[in-house]
Backbone as CSV, one residue per row, in Angstrom:
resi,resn,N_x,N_y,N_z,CA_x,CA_y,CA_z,C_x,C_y,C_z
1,UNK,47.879,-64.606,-12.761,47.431,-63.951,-11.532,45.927,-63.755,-11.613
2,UNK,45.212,-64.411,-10.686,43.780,-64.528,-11.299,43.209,-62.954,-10.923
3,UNK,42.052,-62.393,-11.418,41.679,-61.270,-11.032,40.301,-61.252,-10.114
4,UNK,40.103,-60.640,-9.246,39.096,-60.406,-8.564,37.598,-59.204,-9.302
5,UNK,36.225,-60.299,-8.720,35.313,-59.421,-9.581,35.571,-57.805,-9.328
6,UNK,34.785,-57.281,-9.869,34.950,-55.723,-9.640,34.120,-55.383,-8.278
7,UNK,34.559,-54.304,-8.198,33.723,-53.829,-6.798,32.618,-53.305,-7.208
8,UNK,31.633,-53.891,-5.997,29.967,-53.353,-6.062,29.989,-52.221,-6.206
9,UNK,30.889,-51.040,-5.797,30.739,-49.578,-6.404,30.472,-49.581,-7.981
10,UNK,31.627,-50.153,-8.494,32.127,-50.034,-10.057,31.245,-50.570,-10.315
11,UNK,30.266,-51.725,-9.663,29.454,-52.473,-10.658,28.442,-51.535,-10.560
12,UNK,27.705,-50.714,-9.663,26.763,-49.587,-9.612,26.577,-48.591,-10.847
13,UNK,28.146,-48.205,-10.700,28.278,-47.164,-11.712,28.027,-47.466,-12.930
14,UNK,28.405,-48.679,-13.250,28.110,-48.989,-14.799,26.687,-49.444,-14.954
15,UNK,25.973,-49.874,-13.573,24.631,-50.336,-14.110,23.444,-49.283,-14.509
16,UNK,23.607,-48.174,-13.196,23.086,-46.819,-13.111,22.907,-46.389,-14.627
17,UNK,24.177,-45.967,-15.459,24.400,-45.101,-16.323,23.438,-46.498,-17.411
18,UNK,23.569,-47.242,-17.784,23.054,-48.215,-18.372,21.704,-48.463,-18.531
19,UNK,20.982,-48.340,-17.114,19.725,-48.163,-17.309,19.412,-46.555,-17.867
20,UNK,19.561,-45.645,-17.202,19.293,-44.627,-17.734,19.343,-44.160,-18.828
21,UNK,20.241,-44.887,-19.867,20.542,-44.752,-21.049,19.200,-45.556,-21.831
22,UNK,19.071,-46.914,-21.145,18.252,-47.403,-22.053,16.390,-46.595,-21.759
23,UNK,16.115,-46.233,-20.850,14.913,-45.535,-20.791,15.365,-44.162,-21.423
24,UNK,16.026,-43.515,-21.792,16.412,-42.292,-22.335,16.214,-42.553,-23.650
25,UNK,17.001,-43.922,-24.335,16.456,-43.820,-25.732,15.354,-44.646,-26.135
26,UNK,14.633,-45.588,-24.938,13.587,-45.965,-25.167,12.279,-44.384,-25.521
27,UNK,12.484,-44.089,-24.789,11.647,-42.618,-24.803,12.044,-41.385,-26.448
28,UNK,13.305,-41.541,-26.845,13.127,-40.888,-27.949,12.695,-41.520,-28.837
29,UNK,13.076,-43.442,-29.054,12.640,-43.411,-29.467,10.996,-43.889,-30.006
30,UNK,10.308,-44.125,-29.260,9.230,-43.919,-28.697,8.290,-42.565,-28.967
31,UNK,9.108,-41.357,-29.154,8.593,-40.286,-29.024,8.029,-39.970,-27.382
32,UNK,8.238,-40.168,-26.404,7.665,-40.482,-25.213,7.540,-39.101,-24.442
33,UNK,6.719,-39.226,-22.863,6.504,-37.909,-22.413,8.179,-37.067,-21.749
34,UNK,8.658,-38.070,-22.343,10.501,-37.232,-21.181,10.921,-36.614,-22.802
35,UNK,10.132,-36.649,-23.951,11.063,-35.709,-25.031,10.512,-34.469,-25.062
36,UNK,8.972,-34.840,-24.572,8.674,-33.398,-24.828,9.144,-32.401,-23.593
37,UNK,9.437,-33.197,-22.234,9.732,-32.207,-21.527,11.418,-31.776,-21.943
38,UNK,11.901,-32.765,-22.773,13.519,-32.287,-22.726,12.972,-31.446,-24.370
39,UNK,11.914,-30.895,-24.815,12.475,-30.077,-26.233,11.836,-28.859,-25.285
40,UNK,11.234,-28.376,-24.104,10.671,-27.569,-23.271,11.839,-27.003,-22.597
41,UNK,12.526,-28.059,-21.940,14.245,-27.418,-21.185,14.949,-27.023,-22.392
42,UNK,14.920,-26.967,-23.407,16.100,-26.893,-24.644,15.531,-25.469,-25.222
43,UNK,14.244,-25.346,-24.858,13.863,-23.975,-25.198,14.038,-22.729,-24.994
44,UNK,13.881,-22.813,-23.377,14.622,-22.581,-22.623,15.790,-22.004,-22.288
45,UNK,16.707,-22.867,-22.772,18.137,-22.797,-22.446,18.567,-22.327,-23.668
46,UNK,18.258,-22.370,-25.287,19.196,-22.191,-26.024,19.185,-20.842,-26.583
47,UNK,20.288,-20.255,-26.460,20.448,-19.286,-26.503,21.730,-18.917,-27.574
48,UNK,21.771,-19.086,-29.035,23.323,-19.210,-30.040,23.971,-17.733,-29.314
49,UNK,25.389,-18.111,-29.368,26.494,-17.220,-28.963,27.573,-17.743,-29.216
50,UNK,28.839,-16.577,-29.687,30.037,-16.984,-30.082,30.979,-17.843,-29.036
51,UNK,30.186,-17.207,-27.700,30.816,-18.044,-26.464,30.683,-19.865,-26.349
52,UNK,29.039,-19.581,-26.432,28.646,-21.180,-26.687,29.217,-22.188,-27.625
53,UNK,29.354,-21.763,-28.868,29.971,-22.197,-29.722,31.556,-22.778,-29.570
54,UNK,32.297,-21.832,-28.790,33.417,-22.110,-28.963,33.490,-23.234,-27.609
55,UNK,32.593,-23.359,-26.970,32.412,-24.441,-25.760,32.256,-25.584,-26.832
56,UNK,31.365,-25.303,-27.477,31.221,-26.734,-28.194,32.253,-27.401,-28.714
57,UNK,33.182,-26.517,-29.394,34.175,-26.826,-30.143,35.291,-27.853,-29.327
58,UNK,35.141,-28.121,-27.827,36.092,-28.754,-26.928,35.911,-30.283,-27.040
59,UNK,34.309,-30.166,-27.770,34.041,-31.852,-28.081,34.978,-32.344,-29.456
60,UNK,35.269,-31.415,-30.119,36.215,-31.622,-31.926,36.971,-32.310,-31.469
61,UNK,37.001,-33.185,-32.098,37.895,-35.082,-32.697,39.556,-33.907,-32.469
62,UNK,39.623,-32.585,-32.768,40.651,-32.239,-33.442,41.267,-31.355,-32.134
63,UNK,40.409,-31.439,-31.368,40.943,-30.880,-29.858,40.584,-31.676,-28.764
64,UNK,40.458,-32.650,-28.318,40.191,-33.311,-27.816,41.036,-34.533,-27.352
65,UNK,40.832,-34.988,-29.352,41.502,-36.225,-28.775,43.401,-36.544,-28.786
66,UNK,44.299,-35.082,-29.429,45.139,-35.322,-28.988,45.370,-34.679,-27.432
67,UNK,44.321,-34.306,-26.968,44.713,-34.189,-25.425,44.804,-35.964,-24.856
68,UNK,44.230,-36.717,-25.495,44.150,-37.884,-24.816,45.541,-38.586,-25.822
69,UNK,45.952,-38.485,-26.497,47.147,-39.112,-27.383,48.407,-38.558,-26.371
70,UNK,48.216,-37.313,-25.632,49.729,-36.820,-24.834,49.486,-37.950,-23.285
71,UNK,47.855,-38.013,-22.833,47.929,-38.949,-21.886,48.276,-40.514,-22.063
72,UNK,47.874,-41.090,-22.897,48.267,-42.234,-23.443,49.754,-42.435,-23.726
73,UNK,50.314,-41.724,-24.521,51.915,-41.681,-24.548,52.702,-41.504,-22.929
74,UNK,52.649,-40.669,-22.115,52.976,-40.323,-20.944,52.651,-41.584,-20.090
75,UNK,51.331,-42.124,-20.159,51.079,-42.826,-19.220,51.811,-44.563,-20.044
76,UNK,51.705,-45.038,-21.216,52.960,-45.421,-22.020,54.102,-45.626,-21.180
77,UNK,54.710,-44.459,-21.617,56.612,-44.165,-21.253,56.587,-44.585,-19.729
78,UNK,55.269,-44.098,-18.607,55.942,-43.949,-17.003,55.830,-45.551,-16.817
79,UNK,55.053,-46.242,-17.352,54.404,-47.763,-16.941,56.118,-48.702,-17.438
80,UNK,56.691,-47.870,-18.981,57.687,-48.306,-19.461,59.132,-48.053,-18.738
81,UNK,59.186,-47.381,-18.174,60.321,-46.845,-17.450,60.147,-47.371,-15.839
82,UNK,58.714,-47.342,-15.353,58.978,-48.486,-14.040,59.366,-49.689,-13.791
83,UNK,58.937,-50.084,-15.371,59.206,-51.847,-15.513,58.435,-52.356,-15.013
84,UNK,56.518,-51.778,-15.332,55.227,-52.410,-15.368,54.972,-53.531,-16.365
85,UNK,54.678,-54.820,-15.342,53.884,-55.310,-16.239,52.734,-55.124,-17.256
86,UNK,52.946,-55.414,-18.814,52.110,-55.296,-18.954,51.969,-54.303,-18.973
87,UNK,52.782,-52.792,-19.527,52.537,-51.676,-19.277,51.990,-50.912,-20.197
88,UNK,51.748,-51.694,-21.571,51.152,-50.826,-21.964,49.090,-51.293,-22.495
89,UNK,49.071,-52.175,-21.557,47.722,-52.262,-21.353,46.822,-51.196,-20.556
90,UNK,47.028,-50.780,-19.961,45.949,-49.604,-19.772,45.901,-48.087,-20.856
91,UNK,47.281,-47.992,-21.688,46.738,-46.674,-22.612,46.395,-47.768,-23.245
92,UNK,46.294,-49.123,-24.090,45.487,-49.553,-25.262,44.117,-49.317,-24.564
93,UNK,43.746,-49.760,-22.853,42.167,-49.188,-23.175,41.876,-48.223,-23.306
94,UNK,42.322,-47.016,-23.190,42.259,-45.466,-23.201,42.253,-45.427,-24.777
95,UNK,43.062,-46.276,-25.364,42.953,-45.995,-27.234,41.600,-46.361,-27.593
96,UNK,41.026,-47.760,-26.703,40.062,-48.291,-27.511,39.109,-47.798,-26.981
97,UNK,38.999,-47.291,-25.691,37.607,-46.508,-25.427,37.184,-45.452,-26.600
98,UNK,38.067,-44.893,-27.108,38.105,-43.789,-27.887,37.522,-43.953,-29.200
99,UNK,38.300,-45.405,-29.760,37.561,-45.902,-30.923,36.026,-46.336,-30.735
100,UNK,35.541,-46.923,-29.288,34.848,-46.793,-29.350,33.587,-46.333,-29.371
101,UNK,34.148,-44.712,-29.155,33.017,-43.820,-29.538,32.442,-43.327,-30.492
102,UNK,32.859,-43.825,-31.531,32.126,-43.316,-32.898,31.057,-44.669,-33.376
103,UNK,31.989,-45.951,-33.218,31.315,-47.315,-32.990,30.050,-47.508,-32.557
104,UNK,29.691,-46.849,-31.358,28.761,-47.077,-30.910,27.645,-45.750,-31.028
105,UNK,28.264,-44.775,-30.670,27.355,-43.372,-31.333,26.862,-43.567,-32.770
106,UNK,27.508,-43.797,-34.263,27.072,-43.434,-35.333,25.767,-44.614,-35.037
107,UNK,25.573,-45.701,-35.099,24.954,-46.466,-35.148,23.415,-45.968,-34.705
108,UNK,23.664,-45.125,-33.304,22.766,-45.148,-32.742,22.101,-43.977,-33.385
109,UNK,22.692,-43.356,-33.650,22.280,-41.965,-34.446,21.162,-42.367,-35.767
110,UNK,21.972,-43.557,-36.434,21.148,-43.845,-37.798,19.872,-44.380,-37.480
111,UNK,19.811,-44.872,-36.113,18.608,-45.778,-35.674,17.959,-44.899,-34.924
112,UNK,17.762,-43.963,-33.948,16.840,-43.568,-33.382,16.837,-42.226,-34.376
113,UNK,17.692,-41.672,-35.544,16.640,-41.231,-36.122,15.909,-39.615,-35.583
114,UNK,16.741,-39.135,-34.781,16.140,-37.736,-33.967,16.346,-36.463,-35.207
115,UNK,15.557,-35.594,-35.428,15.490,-34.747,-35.699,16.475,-33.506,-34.189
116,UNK,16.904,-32.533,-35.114,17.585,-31.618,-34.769,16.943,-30.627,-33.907
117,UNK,17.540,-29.486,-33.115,16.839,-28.857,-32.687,16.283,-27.333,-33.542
118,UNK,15.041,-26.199,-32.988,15.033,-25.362,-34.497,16.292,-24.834,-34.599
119,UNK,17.393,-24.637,-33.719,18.197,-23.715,-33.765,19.224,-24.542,-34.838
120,UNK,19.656,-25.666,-35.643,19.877,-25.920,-36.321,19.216,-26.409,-37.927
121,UNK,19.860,-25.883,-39.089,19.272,-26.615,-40.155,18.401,-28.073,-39.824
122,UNK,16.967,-28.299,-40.757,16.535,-29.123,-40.892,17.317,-30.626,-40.671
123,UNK,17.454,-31.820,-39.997,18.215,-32.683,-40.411,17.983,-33.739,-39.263
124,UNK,18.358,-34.980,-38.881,18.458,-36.356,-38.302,19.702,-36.734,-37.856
125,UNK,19.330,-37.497,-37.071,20.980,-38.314,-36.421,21.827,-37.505,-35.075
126,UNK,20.581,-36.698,-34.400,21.054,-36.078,-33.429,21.663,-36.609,-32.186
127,UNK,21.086,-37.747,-31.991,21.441,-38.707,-30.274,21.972,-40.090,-30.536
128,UNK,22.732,-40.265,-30.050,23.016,-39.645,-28.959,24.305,-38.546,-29.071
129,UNK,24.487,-37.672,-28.208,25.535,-36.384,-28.906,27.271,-37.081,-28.864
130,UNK,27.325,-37.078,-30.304,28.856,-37.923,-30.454,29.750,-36.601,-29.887
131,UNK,29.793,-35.046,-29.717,30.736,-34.162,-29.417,31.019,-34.294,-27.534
132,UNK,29.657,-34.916,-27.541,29.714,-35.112,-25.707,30.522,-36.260,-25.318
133,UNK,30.474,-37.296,-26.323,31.205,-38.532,-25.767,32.434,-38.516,-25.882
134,UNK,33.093,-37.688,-27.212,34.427,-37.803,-27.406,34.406,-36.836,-25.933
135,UNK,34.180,-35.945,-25.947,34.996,-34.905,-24.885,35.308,-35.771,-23.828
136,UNK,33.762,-36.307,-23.235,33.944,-37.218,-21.623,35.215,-38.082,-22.398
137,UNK,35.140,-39.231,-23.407,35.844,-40.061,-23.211,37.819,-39.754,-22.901
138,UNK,37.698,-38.258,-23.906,39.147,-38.081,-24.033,39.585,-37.918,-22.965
139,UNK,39.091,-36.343,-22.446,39.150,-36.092,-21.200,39.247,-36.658,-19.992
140,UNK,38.113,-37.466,-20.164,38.340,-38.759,-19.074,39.009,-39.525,-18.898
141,UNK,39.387,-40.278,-20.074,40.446,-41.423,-19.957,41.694,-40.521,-19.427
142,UNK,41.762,-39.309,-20.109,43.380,-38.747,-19.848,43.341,-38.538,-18.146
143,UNK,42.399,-38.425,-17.993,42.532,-37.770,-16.392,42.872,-39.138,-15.643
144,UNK,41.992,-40.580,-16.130,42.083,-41.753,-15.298,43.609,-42.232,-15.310
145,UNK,44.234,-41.887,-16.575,45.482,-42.866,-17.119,46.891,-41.777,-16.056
146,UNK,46.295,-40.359,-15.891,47.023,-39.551,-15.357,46.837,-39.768,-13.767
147,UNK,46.101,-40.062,-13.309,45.424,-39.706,-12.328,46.879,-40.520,-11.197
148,UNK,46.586,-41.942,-11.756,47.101,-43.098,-11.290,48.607,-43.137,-11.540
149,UNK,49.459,-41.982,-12.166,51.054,-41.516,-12.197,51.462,-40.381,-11.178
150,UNK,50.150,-39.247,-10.581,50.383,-38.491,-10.533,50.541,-38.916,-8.334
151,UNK,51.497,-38.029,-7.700,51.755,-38.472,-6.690,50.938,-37.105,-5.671
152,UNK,51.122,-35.336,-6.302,50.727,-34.723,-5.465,49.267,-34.404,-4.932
153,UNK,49.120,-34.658,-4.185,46.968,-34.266,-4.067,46.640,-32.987,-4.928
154,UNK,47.676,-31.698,-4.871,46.832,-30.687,-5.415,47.080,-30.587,-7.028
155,UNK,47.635,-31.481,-7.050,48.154,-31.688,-8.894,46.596,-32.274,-9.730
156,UNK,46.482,-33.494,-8.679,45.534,-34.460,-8.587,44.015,-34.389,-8.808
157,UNK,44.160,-33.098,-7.827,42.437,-32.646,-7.612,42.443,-31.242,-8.615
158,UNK,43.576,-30.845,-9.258,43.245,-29.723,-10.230,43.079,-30.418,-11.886
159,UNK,43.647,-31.527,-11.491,43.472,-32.647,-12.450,41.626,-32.815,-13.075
160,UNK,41.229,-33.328,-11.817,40.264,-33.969,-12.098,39.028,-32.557,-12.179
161,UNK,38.932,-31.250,-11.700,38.416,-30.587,-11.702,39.051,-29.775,-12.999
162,UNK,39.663,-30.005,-13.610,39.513,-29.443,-14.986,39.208,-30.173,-16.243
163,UNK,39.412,-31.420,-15.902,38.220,-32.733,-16.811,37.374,-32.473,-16.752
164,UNK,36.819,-32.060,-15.115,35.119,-32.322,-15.644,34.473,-30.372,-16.001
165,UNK,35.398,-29.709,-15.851,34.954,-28.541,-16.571,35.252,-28.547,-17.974
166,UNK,36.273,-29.249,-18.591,36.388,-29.414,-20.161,34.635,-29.956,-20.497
167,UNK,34.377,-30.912,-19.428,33.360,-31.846,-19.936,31.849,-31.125,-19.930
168,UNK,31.489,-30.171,-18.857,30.722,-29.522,-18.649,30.657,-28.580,-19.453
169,UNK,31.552,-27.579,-19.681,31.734,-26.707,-20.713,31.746,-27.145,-22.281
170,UNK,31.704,-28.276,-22.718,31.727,-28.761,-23.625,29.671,-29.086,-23.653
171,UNK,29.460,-29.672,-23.042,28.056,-30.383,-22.603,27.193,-29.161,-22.668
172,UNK,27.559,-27.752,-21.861,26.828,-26.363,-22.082,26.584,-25.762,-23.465
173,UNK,27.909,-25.758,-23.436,27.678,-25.180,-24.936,27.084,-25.813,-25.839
174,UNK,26.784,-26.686,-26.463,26.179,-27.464,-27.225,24.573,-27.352,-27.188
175,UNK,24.192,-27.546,-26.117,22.769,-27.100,-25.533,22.630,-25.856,-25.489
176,UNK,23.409,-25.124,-25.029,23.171,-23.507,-25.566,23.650,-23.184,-26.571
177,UNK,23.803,-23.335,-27.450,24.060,-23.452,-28.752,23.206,-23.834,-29.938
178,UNK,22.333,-24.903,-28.895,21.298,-25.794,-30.037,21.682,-26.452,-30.771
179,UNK,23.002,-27.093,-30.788,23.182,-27.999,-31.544,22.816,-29.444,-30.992
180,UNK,21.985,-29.728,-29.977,21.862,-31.080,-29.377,20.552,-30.424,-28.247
181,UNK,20.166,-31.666,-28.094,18.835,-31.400,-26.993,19.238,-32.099,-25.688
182,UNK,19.310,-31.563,-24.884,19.446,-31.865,-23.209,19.920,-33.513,-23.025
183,UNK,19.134,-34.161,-24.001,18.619,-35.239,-23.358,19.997,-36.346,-23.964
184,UNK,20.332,-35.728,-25.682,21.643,-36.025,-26.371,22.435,-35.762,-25.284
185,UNK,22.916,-34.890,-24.764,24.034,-35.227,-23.995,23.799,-35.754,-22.715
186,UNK,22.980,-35.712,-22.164,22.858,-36.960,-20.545,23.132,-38.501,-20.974
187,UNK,22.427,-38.779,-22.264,22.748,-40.174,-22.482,24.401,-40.678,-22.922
188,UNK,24.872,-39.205,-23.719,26.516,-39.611,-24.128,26.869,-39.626,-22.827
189,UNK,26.704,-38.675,-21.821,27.736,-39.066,-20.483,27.370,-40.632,-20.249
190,UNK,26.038,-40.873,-20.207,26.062,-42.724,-19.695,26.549,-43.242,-20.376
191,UNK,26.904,-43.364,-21.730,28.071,-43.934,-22.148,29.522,-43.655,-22.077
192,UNK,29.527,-42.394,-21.958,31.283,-42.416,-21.462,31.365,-43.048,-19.903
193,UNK,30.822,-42.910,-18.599,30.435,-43.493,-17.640,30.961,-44.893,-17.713
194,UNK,30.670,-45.732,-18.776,30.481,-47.129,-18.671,31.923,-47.194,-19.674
195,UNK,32.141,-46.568,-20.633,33.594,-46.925,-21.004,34.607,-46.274,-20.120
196,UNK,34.759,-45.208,-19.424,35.339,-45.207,-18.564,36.056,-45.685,-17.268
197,UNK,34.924,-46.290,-16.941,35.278,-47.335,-15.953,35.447,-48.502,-16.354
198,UNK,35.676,-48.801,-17.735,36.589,-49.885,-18.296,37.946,-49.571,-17.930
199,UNK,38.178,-48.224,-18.818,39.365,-48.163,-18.375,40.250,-48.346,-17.608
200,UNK,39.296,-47.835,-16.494,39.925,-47.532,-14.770,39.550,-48.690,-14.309
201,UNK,38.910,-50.033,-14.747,39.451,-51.607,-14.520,40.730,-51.779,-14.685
202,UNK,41.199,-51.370,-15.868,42.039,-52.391,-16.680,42.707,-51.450,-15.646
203,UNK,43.349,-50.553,-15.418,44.226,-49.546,-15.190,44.330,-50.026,-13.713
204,UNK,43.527,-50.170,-12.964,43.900,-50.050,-11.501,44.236,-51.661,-11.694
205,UNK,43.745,-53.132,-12.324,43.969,-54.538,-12.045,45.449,-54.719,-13.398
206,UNK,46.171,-54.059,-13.687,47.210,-54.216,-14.500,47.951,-54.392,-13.202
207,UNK,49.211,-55.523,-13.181,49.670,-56.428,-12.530,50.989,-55.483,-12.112
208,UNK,51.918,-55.224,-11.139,52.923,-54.602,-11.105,54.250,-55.522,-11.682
209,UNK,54.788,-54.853,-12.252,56.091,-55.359,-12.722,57.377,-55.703,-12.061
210,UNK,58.452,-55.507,-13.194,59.787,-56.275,-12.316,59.959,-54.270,-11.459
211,UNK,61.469,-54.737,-11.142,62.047,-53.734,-9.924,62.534,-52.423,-11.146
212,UNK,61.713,-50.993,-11.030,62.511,-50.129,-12.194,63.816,-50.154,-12.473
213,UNK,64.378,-49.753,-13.584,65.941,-49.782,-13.913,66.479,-49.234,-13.005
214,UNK,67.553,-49.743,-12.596,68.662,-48.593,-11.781,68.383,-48.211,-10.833
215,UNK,67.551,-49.728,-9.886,67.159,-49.943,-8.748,67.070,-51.591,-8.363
216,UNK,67.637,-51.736,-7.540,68.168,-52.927,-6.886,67.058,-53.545,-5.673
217,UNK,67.580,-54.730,-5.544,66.011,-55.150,-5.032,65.988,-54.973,-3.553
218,UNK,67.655,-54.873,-2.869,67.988,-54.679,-1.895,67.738,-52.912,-1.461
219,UNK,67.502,-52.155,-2.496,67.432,-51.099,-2.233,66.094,-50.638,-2.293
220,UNK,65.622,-51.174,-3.017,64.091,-51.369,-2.776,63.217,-51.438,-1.125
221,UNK,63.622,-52.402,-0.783,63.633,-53.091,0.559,64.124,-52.312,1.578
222,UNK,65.050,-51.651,1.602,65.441,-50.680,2.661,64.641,-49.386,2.495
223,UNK,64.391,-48.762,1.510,63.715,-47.720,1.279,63.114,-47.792,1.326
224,UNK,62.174,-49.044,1.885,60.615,-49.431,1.992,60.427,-49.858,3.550
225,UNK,61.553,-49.678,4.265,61.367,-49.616,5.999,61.967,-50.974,6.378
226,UNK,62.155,-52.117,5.250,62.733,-53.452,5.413,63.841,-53.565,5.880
227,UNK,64.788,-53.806,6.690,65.680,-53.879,7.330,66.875,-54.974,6.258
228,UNK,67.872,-54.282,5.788,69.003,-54.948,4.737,70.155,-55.210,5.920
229,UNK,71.095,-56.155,4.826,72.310,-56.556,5.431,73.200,-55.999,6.184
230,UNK,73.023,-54.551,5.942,73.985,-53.261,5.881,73.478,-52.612,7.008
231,UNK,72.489,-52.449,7.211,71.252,-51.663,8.591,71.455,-52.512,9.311
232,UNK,70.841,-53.413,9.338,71.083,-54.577,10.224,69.483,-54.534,11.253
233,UNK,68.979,-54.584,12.210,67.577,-54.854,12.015,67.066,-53.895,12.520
234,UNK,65.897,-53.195,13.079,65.427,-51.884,13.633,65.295,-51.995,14.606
């Protein structure tokens, strides 16, 4: 079944976050005039608190990402029980987005090389902020892989408005906290941004399958306004 390019939206979104990413770490690393204004906002803003802290903690590998292991399984079983093609290709991208956040964060960390902010010990390997990407990615993927099972609007939209407060609240705290500078977490969102909407490729162009169990094709068809043998025509 051949697939169609992506839509000029989707292609926006991923280009947007892409550039911005690359002038973001062209500039740190560079040392450039957007660091000094982002160690000026970080001054600013950081303020250590037990509150902040425990915001941060929403980015931990150890809370996070089995929120995305219950979406992946769920979204799994419903694709398996409709009798989706191919159903369990959209949680493998939700798995591999995930792997790929350490993949691509540690790397970048060893190479640009950022010093910390004062509010943490002396030290390097600050950016881009790996606690920001897991959060967006977990969070995110779970919301995309959910999003696309879920049938009620207000299920839907409490859905997606508590992703992006996991994500925000995660992103705050950290910066008020001082464990990351402003600028670490704008660039992890452009990368969750761009693996995200991998996901939600694969997820929305995964192919529909045969007819679910313990549903008939004739019954299908009538319950779908099609006029059967038995009705006879409308």
């Amino acid at each position: 079944m051949p697939v169609s390019a992506p839509p000029r939206a989707l292609s926006a979104l991923v280009g947007l976050p892409v550039l911005l990413f690359a002038l973001i770490t062209w500039q740190v690393v560079a040392d450039g005039p957007l660091v000094g204004v982002d160690e000026r906002l970080s001054g600013a803003l950081v303020h250590p608190d037990r509150f902040s802290e425990l915001l941060s903690d929403l980015g931990n590998v150890q809370v996070a990402v089995p929120v995305l292991v219950v979406a992946l399984v769920y979204a799994a079983w419903h694709g398996r029980v409709a009798g989706v093609h191919l159903w369990w290709l959209p949680p493998l991208a939700g798995a591999l987005a995930m792997v790929l956040v350490p993949a691509l964060v540690a790397p970048l960390k060893e190479w640009t090389d950022r010093p910390g902010t004062p509010a943490v010990p002396p030290a390097v390997g600050y950016y881009p902020s790996g606690h920001t990407a897991t959060a967006f990615v977990a969070y995110g993927a779970a919301a995309v892989l959910l999003l696309g099972r879920l049938r009620a609007p207000a299920v839907r939209r409490t859905l997606v408005v508590l992703c992006a407060l996991l994500v925000l609240g995660t992103s705050y705290g950290l910066v008020r906290r001082g464990y990351h500078w402003p600028l670490d977490v704008v660039a992890s969102w452009c990368l969750g941004v761009v693996l995200l909407a991998g996901v939600r490729l694969v997820d929305r162009r995964t192919p529909p399958g045969r007819t679910p169990r313990g549903v008939s094709r004739s019954t299908r068809r009538s319950s779908s306004g099609t006029p059967s043998s038995s009705n006879g025509p409308s």
